[in-house]
C-alpha positions in Angstrom: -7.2 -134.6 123.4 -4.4 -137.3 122.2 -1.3 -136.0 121.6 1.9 -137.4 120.5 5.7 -135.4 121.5 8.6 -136.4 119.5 11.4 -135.8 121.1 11.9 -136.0 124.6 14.6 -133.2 125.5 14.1 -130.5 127.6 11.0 -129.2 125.3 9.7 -132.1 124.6 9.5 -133.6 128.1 8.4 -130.1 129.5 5.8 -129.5 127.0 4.1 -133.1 127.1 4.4 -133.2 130.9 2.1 -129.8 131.0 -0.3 -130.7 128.2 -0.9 -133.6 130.9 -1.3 -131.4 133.8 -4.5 -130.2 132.1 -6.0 -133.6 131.0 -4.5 -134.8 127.5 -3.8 -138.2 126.6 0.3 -137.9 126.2 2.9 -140.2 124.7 6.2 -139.0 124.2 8.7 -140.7 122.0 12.4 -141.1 121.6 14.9 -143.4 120.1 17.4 -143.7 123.8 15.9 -146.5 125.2 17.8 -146.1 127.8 15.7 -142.6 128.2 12.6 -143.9 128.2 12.7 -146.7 130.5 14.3 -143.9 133.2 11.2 -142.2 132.3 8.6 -145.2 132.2 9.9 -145.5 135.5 9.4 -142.4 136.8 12.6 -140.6 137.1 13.1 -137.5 135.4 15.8 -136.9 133.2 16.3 -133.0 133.0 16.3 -130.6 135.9 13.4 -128.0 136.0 12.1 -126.8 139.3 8.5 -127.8 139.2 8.3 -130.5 136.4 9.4 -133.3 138.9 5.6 -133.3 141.1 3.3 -132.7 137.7 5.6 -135.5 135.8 4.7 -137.9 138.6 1.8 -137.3 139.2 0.6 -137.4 135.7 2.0 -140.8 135.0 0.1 -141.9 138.2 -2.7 -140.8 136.6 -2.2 -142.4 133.5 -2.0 -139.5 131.2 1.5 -139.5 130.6 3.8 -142.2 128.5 6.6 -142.9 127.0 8.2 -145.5 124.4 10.4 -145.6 121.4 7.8 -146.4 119.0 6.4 -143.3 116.4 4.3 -145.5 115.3 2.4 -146.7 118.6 2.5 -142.5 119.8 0.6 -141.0 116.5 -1.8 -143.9 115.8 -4.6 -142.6 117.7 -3.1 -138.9 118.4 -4.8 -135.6 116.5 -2.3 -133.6 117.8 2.0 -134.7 117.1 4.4 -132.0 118.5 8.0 -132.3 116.8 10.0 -131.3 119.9 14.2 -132.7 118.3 16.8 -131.0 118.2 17.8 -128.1 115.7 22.0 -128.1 116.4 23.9 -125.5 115.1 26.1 -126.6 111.9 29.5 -125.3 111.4 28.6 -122.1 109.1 25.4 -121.4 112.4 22.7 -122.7 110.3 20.5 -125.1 111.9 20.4 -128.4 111.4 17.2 -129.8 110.7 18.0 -133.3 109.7 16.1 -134.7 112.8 13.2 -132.6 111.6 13.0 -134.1 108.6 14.2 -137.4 109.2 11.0 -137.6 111.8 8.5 -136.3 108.7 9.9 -138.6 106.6 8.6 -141.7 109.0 5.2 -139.7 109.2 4.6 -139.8 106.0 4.4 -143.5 105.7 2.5 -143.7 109.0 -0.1 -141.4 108.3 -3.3 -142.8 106.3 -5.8 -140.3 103.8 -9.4 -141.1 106.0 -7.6 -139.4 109.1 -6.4 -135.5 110.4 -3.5 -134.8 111.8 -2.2 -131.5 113.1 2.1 -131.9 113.2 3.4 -129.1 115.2 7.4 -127.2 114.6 7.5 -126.6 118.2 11.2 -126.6 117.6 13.1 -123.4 116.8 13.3 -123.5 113.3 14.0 -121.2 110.3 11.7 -119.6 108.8 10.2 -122.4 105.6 10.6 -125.1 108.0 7.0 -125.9 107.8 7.4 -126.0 103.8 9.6 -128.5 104.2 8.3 -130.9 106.6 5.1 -130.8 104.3 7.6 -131.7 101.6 9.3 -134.7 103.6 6.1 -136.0 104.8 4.4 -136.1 101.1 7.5 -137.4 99.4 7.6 -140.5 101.1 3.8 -141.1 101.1 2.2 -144.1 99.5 -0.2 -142.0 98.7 -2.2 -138.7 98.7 -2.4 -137.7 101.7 -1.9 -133.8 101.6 -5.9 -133.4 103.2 -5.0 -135.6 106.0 -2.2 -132.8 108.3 -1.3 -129.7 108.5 1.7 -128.6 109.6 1.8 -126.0 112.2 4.3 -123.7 113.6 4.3 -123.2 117.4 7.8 -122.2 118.7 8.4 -122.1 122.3 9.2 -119.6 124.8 10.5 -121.1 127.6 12.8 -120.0 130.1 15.2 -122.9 132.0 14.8 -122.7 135.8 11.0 -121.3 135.5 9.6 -123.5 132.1 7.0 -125.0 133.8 5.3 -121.6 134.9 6.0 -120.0 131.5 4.5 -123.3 129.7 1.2 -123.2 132.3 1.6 -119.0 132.3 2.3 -118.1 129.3 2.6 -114.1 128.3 1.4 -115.5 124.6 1.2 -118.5 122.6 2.3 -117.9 119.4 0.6 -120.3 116.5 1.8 -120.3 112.6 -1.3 -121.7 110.1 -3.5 -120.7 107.8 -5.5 -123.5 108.0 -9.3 -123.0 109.5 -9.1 -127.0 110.5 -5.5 -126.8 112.5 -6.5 -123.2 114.0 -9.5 -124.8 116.0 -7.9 -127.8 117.1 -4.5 -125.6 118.1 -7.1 -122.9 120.2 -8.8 -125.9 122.0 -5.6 -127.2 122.8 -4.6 -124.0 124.7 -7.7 -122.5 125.9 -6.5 -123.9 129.6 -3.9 -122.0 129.9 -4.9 -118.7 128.5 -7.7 -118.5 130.9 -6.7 -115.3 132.2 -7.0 -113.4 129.2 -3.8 -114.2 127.6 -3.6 -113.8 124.0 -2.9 -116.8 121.4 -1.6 -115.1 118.1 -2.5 -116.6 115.4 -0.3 -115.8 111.6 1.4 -117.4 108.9 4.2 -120.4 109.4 6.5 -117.8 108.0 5.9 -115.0 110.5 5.9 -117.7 113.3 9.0 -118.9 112.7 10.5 -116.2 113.1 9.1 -114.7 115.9 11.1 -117.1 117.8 14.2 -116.1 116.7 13.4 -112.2 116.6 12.7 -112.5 120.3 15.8 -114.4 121.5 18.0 -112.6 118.9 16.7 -109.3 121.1 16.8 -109.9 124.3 20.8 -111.5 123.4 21.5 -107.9 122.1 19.6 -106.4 125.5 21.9 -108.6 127.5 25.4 -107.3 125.5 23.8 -104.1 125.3 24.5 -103.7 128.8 27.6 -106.1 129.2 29.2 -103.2 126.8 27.5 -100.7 129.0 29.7 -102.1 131.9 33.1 -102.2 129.7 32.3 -98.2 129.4 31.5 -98.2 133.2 34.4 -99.7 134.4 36.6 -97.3 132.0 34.8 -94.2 133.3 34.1 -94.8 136.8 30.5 -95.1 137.1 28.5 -98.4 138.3 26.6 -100.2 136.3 24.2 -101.4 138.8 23.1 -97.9 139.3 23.2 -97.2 135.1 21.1 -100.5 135.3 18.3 -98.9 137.8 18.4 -95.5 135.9 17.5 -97.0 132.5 15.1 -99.6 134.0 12.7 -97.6 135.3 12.3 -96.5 132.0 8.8 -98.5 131.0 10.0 -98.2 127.2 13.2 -99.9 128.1 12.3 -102.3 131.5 13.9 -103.9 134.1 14.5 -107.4 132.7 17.4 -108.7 130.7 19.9 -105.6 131.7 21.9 -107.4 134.6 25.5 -107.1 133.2 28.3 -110.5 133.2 30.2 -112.5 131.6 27.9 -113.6 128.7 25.1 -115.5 127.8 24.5 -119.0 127.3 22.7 -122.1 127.0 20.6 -123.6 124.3 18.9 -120.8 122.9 20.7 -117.6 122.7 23.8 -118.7 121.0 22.5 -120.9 118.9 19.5 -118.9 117.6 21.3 -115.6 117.1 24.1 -117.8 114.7 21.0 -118.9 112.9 19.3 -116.0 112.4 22.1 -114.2 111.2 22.8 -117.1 108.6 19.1 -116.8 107.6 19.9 -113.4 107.2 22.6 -114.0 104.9 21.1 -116.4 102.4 19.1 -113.8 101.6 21.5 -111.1 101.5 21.2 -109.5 104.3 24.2 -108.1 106.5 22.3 -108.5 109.9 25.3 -106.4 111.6 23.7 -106.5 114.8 23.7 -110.0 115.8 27.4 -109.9 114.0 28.3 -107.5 116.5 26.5 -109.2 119.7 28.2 -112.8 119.2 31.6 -110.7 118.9 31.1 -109.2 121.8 29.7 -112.2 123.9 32.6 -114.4 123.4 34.6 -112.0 124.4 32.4 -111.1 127.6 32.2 -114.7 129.0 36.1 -114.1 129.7 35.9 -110.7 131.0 37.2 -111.5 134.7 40.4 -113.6 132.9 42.7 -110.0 132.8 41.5 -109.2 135.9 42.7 -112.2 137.4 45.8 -112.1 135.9 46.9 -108.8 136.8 46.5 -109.6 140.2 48.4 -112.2 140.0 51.3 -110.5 138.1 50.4 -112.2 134.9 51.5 -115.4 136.2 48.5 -117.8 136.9 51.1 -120.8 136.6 50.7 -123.2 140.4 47.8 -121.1 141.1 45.1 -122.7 141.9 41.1 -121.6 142.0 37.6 -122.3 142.8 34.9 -121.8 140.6 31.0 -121.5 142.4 28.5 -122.3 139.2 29.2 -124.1 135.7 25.4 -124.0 134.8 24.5 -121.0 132.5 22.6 -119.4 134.7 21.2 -120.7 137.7 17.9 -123.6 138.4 18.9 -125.5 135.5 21.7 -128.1 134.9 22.2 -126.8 131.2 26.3 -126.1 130.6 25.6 -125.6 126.8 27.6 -122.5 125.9 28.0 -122.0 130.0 31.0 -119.1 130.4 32.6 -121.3 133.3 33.9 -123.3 131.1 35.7 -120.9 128.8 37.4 -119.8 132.0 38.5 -122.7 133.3 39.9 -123.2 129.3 41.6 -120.2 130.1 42.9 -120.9 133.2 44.3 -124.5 132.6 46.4 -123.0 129.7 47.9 -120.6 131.7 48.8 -123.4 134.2 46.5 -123.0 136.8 44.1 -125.7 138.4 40.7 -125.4 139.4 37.9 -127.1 141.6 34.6 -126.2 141.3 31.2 -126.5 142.8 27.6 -126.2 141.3 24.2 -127.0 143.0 22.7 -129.2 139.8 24.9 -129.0 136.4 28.0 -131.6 138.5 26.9 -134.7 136.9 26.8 -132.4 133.1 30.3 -130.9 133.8 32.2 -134.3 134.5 31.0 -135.7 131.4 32.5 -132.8 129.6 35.7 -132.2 131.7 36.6 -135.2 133.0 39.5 -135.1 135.4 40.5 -131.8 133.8 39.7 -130.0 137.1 38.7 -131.4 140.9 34.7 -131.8 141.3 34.1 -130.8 144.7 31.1 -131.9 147.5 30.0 -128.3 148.2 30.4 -125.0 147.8 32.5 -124.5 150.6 34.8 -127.6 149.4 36.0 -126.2 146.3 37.8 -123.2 148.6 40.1 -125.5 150.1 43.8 -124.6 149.0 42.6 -121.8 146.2 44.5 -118.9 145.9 40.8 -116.9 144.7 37.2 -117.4 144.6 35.6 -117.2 141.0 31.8 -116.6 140.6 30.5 -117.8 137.4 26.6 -118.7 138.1 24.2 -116.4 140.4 22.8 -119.2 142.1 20.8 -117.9 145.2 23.4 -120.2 147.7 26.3 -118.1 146.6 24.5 -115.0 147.2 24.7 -115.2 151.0 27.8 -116.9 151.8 29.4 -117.3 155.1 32.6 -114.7 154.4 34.3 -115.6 157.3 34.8 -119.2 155.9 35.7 -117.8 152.7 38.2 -115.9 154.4 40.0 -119.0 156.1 40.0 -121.6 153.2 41.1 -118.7 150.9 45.3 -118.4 150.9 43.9 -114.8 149.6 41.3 -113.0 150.4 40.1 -112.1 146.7 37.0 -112.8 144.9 36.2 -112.2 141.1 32.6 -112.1 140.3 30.7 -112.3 137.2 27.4 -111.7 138.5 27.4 -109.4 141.2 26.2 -110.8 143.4 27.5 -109.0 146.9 27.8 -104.8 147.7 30.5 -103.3 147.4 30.9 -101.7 150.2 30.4 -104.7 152.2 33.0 -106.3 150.6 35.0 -103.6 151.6 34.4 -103.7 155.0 35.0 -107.0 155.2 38.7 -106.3 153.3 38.4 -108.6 150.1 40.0 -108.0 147.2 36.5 -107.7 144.7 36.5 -107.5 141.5 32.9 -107.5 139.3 31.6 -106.6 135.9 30.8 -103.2 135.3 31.9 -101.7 138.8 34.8 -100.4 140.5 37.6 -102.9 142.1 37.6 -103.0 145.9 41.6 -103.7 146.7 42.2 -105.2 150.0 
């Protein structure tokens, strides 16, 4: 099958790359040049363990391309995914002028003796599809309302793993009514249900806003047990240990209940504002998600009193090294990443930091600057710090060599939002540890 994929952002490039992998005809599109000649010659612009060997080897093939033209990508395409951003404005709503900006251009493109199927895979509010049917047959010459549908088909990806939940998927959800777009949309993804899988088929409506129903939850899983830890910590229990209890619970599960310092990235943050400002245009008090982005912002600087008492409120001259400034770890994403509401925190109060992460470096400088040191490896960003910080669980930091830690360190203490080490190890070793939802191990 042809297919077109606006946009060419981690969705887009991940979602074009795989419909590839399995023998489509892709061309991507996007209006940074600069972005598409990097890809046209091969070098991938996001990191996504995985997506490097099937990108390559695709455009080998022949299968996959790339240029700035819309016009060139839907000529001969049945199938265009809208794959642009949806930013969050200032009141959390999304923004969807790049949506509809796109369907205006496709509505001048597309011609009446042709079918199209144009594809939300976007996170979008629910009556997105309304509208880009709108945009596109507003600014057509003429009528073409026979010649599309548009289809919702939102995306549940996870950064660090996307290209096994694109080629895996537990479902693929699809949003039309149409009988045309349905069998063009399950011949699209028969590959990759093959193992029984289901694709769910509904209305745009209901599509839409599956995607935010599911993010939206497992954000309010995730403070759930962040708030969880606040009660541990208070009452002298362990949250790792609350964590197992409840886990084994096959109503509840295992996933999305490791307590930290907060969520972030592209999704969560931004889809929980934008549900809850769905919510309220139709007068609905979603108290919930009110409650869960309270709660988060305050999470992601959960270790900043505990760092500060031991340091007798005075963090001015200090100086400290922060491991991880991605969100979370296998991805170079810093959207909404806690680190940097620490190091905010910690620069006001005086201190300095250098800091160290496996992928997300090159993302980090462009934000910060020379705000804080950038250093060559973990083990670099010890040197003259009065503490370790842990901000990302990436599997390097899990395993550290201690007794290095110990001699770059002017103190042995380490404060950890992601628990990564045992307590009683760190114990026997004689760090000062401090984590989320635990009890303090003083040296």
């Amino acid at each position: 099958m042809k297919l077109a994929v606006i946009g060419t952002g981690y969705v887009g490039l991940v979602t074009g790359t795989c419909f590839a992998e399995t023998g489509n005809d892709v061309i991507c599109v996007d209006i940074d040049i600069n972005k598409v000649n990097k890809l046209s010659n091969g070098q991938i612009t996001i990191f996504e363990p995985g997506l490097e060997k099937i990108f390559l080897r695709n455009q080998k093939e022949g299968r996959l391309h790339f240029t700035t033209s819309i016009e060139e990508a839907i000529e001969n395409a049945q199938v265009i995914f809208l794959a642009l951003p949806t930013p969050p404005g200032e009141d959390g709503s999304a923004d969807l002028s790049y949506i509809l900006n796109v369907a205006t251009v496709l509505g001048k493109l597309l011609k009446p003796d042709g079918y199209k199927v144009i594809i939300d895979k976007s996170t979008v509010p629910v009556g997105t599809s309304e509208k880009v049917k709108s945009a596109i047959l507003l600014s057509a010459g003429s009528d073409i309302s026979h010649a599309f549908d548009v289809v919702s088909n939102p995306e549940f990806l996870r950064e660090g793993v996307a290209v096994e939940d694109f080629m895996k998927p537990d479902r693929v959800v699809i949003g039309t009514t149409s009988d045309k777009a349905i069998k063009i949309m399950n011949d699209l993804y028969a590959p990759f249900v093959r193992q029984g899988n289901p694709i769910i088929f509904m209305d745009e409506h209901s599509a839409e806003l599956t995607k935010y129903a599911a993010n939206a939850f497992l954000a309010v899983k995730i403070t759930f047990m962040n708030e969880i830890a606040q009660l541990c910590e208070r009452l002298g229990a362990d949250v790792d240990m609350v964590r197992k209890g409840i886990g084994s619970d096959e109503r509840i599960g295992k996933r999305f209940l490791f307590p930290g310092i907060g969520y972030g990235g592209s999704c969560f943050p931004k889809d929980v504002k934008a549900l809850a400002k769905s919510s309220s245009e139709v007068n609905y008090d979603f108290k919930i998600l009110k409650s869960v982005m309270e709660v988060n912002e305050l999470q992601k600087l959960h270790l900043i009193p505990k760092i500060k008492a031991y340091f007798n409120n005075d963090l001015s001259g200090k100086h400290f090294a922060i491991w991880g400034l991605s969100f979370k770890p296998n991805t170079d994403d810093i959207r909404e990443a806690p680190a940097f509401y620490m190091i905010d925190a910690l620069l006001e109060m005086g201190a300095t930091v250098s800091a160290f992460d496996p992928e997300a470096m090159a993302n980090s400088k462009q934000v910060l600057g020379d705000k804080i040191k950038f250093a060559d490896g973990q083990y670099d960003a010890l040197e003259n710090a009065d503490a370790l910080i842990i901000a990302t669980e990436w599997n390097e930091f899990r395993t550290p060599d201690f007794e290095r830690i110990e001699k770059s360190l002017k103190q042995k203490a380490i404060f950890d939002g992601r628990n990564l080490f045992d307590l009683q190890a760190m114990q026997n070793l004689g760090f000062h540890y401090e984590s989320v939802g635990r009890s303090a191990i003083h040296a």
